[in-house]
N, C-alpha and C positions, 0 to 999 in steps of 0.2 A: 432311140425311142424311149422317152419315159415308162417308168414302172409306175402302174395304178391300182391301189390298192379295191378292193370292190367288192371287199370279206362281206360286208354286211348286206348286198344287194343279191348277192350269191346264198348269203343264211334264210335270205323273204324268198329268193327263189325255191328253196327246199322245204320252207312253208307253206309255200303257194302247192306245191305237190301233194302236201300230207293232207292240206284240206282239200283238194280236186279227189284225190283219192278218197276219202272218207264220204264223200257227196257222191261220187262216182259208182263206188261197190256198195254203199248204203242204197242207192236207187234200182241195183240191180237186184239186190237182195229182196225189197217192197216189192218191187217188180214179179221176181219169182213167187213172194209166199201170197201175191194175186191171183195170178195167173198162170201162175207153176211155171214149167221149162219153156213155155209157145216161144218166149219172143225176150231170151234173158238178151241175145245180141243186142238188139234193135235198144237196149235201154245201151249197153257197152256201150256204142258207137260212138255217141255223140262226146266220149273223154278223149277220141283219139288225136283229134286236131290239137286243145289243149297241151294233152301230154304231150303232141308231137314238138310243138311250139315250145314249152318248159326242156324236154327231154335237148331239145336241140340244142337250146340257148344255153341250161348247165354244163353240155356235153364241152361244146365252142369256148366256155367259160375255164374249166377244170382244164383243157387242151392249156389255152391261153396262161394259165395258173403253173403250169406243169414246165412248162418253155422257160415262163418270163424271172419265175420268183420273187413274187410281190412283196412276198410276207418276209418275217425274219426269221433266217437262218431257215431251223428245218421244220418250221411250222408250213411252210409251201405242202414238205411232205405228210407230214401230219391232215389236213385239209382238204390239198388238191387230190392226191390218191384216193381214197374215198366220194369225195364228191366227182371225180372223171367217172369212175364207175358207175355211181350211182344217175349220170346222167345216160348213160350205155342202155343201164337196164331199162331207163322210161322211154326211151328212144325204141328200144326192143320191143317193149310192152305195147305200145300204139303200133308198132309195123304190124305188132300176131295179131293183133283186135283188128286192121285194118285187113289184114288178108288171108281172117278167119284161120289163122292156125292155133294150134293146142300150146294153152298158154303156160303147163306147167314145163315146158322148157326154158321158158322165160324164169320162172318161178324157181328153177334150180341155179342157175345164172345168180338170181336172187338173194337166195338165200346163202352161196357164196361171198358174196360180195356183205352182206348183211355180217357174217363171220368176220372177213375185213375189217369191218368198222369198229367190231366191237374189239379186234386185237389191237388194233392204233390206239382207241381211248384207254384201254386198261395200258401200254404201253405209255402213252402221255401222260395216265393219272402216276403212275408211278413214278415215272422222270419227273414231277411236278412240273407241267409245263405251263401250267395257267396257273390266276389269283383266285380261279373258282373252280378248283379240282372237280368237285361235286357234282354243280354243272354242268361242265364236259363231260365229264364221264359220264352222269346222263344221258346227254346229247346224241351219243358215239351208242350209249346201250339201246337207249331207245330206235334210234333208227336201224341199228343192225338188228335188233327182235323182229320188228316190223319186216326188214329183209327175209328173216328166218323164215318169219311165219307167212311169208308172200308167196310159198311151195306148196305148200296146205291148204291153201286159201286158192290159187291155181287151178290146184287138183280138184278141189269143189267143183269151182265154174266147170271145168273140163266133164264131170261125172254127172253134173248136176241132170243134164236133157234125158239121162236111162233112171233118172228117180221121182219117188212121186212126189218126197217130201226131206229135206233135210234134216239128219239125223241130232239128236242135243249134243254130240260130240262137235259134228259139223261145228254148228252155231257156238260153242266152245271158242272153238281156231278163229273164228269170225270175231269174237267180243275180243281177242287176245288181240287179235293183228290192227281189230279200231283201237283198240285203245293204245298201242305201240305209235299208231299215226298222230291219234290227238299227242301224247305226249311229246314226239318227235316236233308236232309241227309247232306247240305251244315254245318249247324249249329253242328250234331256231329263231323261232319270232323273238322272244326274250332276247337272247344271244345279238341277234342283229338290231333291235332297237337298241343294246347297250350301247354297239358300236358305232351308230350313227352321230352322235352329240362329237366324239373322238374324232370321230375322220372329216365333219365337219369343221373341226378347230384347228388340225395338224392335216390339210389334203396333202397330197403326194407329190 
């Protein structure tokens, strides 16, 4: 069986996440400061299928990655570690949304995993393992913040229905963990547009 390399289908897929999410918890949030706690579910629901769909295909992908070793040398592990996990967690995330359990258990998973990412990148940055340190290590921070702050942001939803209104701390943790997404999902988008001109010239 051929090795296929798929880094950059796999960096839009972790895109495709950080905008779903961003449109996702931004609608629930409009939603709550409408109409307060009635009906934060009924905006959730509809990320579930998505995410379930994203969550499955990265999980299948990162599995796939993790077996085959597409990439060179230990850039598999650099890469696949990280993104297997991180498909775990959106996989997780759409089961609690679908079968209304209390999401900051998810959210601690999260924020583990979030910790992970950013030990690989600082680990990579300092082995210099890319031509754009910077970058990466970007990449690897941003989305492990976003993980961090996915605990905080959990606990909100989770609290939110016993309050009348979210406190400016709240809304804090909220502007932190969107802006962690936009960054995250800007930087895979970059990231995997580089790489497509590459693996269209040299496929596998």
């Amino acid at each position: 069986m051929p090795f296929i390399d798929d880094l950059a289908m796999e960096l839009f897929t972790l895109s495709l996440v950080g905008v779903l999410s961003i449109y996702l918890t931004g609608s629930v949030f409009l939603q709550y400061r409408k109409n307060g706690a009635s009906d934060i579910e009924g905006a959730l629901r509809p990320g579930v299928f998505p995410l379930l769909l994203l969550g499955g295909l990265i999980t299948v992908m990162g599995i796939y990655g993790e077996m085959t070793w597409p990439l060179p040398g230990s850039y598999n592990i650099l890469f696949y570690d990280p993104y297997t996990i991180i498909g775990i967690v959106i996989l997780m995330m759409a089961l609690a949304i679908h079968f209304k359990q209390k999401l900051q258990y998810v959210g601690i998973v999260a924020a583990f995993a979030g910790l992970i990412a950013i030990l690989y990148g600082a680990y990579a940055y300092m082995d210099k393992m890319t031509s754009s340190p910077i970058a990466m290590l970007g990449l690897y921070i941003a989305f492990g913040l976003t993980g961090v702050f996915t605990f905080p942001t959990t606990l909100i939803y989770d609290m939110l229905p016993g309050k009348g209104k979210s406190s400016a701390a709240w809304n804090i943790v909220l502007v932190i963990f969107w802006i962690g997404l936009v960054v995250s999902a800007v930087l895979a988008a970059l990231t995997g547009i580089e790489a497509v001109p590459q693996h269209l010239i040299s496929p596998p």
